[in-house]
N, C-alpha and C positions, 0 to 999 in steps of 0.2 A: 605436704610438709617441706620445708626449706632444709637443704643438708649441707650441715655446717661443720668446721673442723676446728680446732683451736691449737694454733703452736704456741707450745711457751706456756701450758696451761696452768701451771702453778705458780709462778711469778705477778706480782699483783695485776698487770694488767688482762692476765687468761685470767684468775680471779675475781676479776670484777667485770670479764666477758660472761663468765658463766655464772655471776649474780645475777646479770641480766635475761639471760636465756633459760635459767630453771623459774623464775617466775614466771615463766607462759612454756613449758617443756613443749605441750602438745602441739608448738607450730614449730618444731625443730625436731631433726634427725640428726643424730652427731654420728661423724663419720668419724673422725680422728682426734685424741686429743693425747700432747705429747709434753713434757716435762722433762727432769733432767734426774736430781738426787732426790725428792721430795718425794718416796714411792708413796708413800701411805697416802698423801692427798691425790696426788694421781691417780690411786686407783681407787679411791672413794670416788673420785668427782666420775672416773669411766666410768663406775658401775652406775653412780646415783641417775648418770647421764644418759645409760644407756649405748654407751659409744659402741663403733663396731671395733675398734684397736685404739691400746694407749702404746706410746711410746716411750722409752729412757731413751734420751742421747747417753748414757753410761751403761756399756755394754757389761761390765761387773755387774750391773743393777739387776739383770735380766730375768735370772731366779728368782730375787725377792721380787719381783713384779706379779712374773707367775702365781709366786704365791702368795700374792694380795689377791686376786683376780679368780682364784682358783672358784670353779661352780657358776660363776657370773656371766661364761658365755662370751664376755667379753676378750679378745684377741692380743698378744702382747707380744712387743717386739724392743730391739734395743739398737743403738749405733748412729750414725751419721747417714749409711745406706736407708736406716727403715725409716729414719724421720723425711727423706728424702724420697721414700715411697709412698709413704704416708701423702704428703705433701701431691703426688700423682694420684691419688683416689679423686675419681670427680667427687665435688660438692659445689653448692653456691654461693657459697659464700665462706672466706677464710680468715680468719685472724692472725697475724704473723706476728707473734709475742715475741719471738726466741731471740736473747740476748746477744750481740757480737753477729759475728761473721757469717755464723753457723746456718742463721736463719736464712742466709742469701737462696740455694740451692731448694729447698720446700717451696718457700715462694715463688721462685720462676718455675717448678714445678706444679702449682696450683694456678699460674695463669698460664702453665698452657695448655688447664684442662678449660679453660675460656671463664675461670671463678674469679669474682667479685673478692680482692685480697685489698684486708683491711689491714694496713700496714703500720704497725707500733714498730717495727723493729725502723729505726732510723738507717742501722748500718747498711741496711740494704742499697739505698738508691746514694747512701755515702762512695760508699766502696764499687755500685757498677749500677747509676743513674740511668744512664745509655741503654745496658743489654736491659734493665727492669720495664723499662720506656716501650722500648723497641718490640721487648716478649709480650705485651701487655695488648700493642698495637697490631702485631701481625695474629694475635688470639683472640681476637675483639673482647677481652677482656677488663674488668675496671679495674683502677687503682683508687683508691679512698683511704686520705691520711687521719691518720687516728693521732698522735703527736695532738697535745692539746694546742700547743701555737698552731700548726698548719691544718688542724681541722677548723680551727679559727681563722686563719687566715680565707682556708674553701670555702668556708659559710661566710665571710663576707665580699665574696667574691661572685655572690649567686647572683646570675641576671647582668654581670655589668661585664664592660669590654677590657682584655686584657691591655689593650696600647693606650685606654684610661691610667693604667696604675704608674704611679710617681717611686713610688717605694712601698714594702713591706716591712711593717715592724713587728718584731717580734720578743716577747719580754721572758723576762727572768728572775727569777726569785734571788737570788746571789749566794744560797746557799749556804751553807751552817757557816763561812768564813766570811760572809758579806763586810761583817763590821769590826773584823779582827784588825790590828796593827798590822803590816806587812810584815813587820820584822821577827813576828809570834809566827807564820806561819808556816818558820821550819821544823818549829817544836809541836805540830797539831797532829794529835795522835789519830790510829786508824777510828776508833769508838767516836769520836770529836767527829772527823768526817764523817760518817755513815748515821749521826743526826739532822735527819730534813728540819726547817722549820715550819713547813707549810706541808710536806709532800709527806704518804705513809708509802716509799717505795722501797724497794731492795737493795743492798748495800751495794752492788758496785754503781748501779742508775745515781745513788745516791752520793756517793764518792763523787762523780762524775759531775752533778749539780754542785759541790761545792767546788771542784777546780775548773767549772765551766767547760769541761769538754764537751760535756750534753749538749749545751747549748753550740759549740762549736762545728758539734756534728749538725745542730740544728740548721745552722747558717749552712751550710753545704745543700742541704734538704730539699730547705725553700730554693736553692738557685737550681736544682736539679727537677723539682717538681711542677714549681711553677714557670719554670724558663723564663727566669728574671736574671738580670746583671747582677753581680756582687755588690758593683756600686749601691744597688736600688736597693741593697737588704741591712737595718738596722736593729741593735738590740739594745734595750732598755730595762737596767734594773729596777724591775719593781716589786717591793717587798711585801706585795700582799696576796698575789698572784690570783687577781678577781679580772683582769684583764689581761688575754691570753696572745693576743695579737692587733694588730690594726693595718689597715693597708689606707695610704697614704693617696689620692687623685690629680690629676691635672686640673682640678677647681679646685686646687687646695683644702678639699673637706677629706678627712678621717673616718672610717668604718672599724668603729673598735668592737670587738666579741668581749662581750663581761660577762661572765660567770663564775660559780665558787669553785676550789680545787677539789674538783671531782672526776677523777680520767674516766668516770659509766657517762657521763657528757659526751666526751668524743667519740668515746666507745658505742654507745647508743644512737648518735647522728650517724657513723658508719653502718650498722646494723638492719638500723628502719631507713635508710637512705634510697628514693631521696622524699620519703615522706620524716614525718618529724613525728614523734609518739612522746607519751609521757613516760617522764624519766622519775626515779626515789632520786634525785639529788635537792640537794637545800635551795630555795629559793633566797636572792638576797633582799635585804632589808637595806640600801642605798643610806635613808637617813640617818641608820643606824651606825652603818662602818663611815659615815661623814667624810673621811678621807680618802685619798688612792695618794700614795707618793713616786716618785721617778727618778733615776738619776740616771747617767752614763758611766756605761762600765768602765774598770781601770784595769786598761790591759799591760800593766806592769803586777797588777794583784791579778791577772786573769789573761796568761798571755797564750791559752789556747785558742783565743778568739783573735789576735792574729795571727796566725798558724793557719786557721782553717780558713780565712779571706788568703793566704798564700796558696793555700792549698786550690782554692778554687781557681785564681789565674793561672795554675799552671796546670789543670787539667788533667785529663787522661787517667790513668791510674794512680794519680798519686791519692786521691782519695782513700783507695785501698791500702797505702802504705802508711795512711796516717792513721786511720782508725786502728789498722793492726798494730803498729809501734803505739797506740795508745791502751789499748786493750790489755797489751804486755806490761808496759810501765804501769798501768793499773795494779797486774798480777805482782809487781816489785812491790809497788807501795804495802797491798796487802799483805803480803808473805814478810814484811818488815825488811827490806833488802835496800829500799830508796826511802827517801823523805818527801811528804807532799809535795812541795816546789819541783822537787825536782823531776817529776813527770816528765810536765811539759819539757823540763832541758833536752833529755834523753830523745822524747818523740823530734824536738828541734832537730837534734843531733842525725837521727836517722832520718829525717827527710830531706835533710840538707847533704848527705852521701850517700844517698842512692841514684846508683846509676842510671839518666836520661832513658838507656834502652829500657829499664821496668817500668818507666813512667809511662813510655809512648807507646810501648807493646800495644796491639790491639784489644779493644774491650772485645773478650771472649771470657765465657767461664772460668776455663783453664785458667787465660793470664791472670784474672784477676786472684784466683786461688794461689797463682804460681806467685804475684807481688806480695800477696798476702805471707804466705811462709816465710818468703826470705823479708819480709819486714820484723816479722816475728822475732826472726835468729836475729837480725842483727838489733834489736832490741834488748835481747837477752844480753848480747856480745857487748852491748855498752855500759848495761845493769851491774853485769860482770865486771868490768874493768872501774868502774864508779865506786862498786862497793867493795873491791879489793883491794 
């Protein structure tokens, strides 16, 4: 049996990891699976699963866990330590679902038990590319992107030479604001954002799709994954989201991935990788959807997508200062403290004074936890003065 863990297990992406792996239980052993506030599906999925430990990152949660759990055998812990324990249980294969920052620490702890980490969480190789790269290499461990563009991008990448590639495209739906006025989008409430049109994900992934930071994070990704030039990485809105990526060649031909919006796609080429298995997703009907449209994006409506091309020439940790000043301006917008546009101002704001020494500090765990913080506060510190 393959032993597998799942972080992040309640959020759609563990969700639709573990749609796929109770249809065949008997060739999986779950070792861990961890969540956040969601106790009740947490400890249904550990029990139904069989896990050996579920996890809460919300140490208050820890009791009610317990007593979901209670009789099942099943093991239950809570905190940032045990998901980070959790994350050191060998298994072979991992799913790194968990939202933000949080997931960085489990994942370089499950490659350096030498497991196969199926990585959703984008923020990881955002915020510390280098140490994820590097733990991954001196572990002989794999890395396989789950992200529907860059699992798209790796499958079409199979068999061909990297110093072939001209560019990487990578598309985007544009999000519940794609066809808004600009001038309506100070007044676009939180319910308005956290409508996908295409996507059934969780509110803040979803927030994040309409003010393109997702994808912002995304362009960071691609240059840290595939060690490509920022130059060489372009995004294309396209409103039907049946084609996930393309990578561009020195013959000038296009290798587009087309498929429906189904994250058990990416999810399941990671899982059976690198054999290919049958998947429950829709097959398409080409002459049926007749069309695919395109445009380029307007980075005056979407100005986190120059932001995170800044972000990438200047390196080092600023990756970690951007995603954490976005994670936060996230947490304003939600808690009603900022207006949609103004996100991006604030995350602008904090990238553009922070001091050189946070950026260059060495990629170490620590520093990056340590940019992470003080990006955080001074997020806050501008939220604060914005909104008072």
């Amino acid at each position: 049996m393959r032993r597998v863990s799942i972080f992040g297990a309640t959020g759609s992406i563990g969700q639709n990891t573990i749609d796929l792996i109770a249809r065949n239980p008997e060739a999986y052993d779950v070792v861990a699976l961890t969540g956040a506030s969601n106790i009740k599906q947490l400890a249904a999925d550990a029990i139904r699963l069989k896990a050996d430990i579920a996890v809460t990152a919300d140490e208050a949660r820890l009791d009610d866990l317990r007593t979901a759990l209670n009789g099942s055998g099943v093991e239950a812990a809570a905190g940032q330590a045990a998901l980070t324990e959790a994350g050191c249980r060998p298994a072979d294969w991992v799913m790194s679902a968990i939202v933000g920052a949080a997931g960085l620490a489990p994942g370089i702890c499950a490659l350096q038990q030498g497991a196969t980490l199926a990585l959703a969480n984008k923020e990881s190789l955002v915020c510390a590319g280098q140490l994820i790269l590097s733990t991954a290499k001196t572990h002989n461990a794999r890395l396989l992107p789950v992200d529907s563009e860059h699992s798209a991008v790796f499958q079409a990448l199979v068999g061909e030479d990297m110093d072939a590639v001209e560019r990487i495209i990578i598309t985007a739906s544009g999000g519940a604001f794609r066809d808004w006025p600009l001038e309506k989008l100070a007044q676009a409430t939180l319910a308005e954002a956290s409508s996908h049109p295409n996507w059934d994900m969780g509110q803040r992934i979803t927030i994040d799709s309409a003010s393109m930071f997702n994808k912002a994070l995304e362009l960071i990704e691609t240059k840290e994954y595939f060690g490509v030039r920022p130059d060489q990485i372009e995004v294309l809105v396209h409103p039907e989201s049946m084609i996930h990526a393309m990578v561009g060649f020195n013959d000038g031909a296009l290798m587009a991935h087309v498929g429906p919006p189904d994250m058990r796609h990416a999810i399941g080429y990671a899982l059976h990788w690198p054999d290919r298995k049958t998947l429950p997703v829709d097959r398409l009907d080409l002459a049926k959807i007749s069309a695919l449209t395109f445009r380029a994006p307007d980075e005056i409506r979407w100005p986190a997508l120059r932001l995170a091309r800044e972000v990438m020439e200047r390196g080092g940790l600023a990756g970690a200062v951007f995603n954490a000043a976005k994670e936060t301006a996230l947490d304003g917008f939600i808690g009603g403290r900022i207006r949609f546009p103004t996100m991006a101002e604030v995350v602008e704001e904090v990238l553009s004074t922070t001091p050189p020494s946070h950026i260059d500090a060495p990629m170490t765990l620590d520093n990056v936890h340590a940019a992470d913080q003080m990006a955080r506060q001074a997020t806050r510190d501008v939220i604060e003065q914005r909104a008072g």
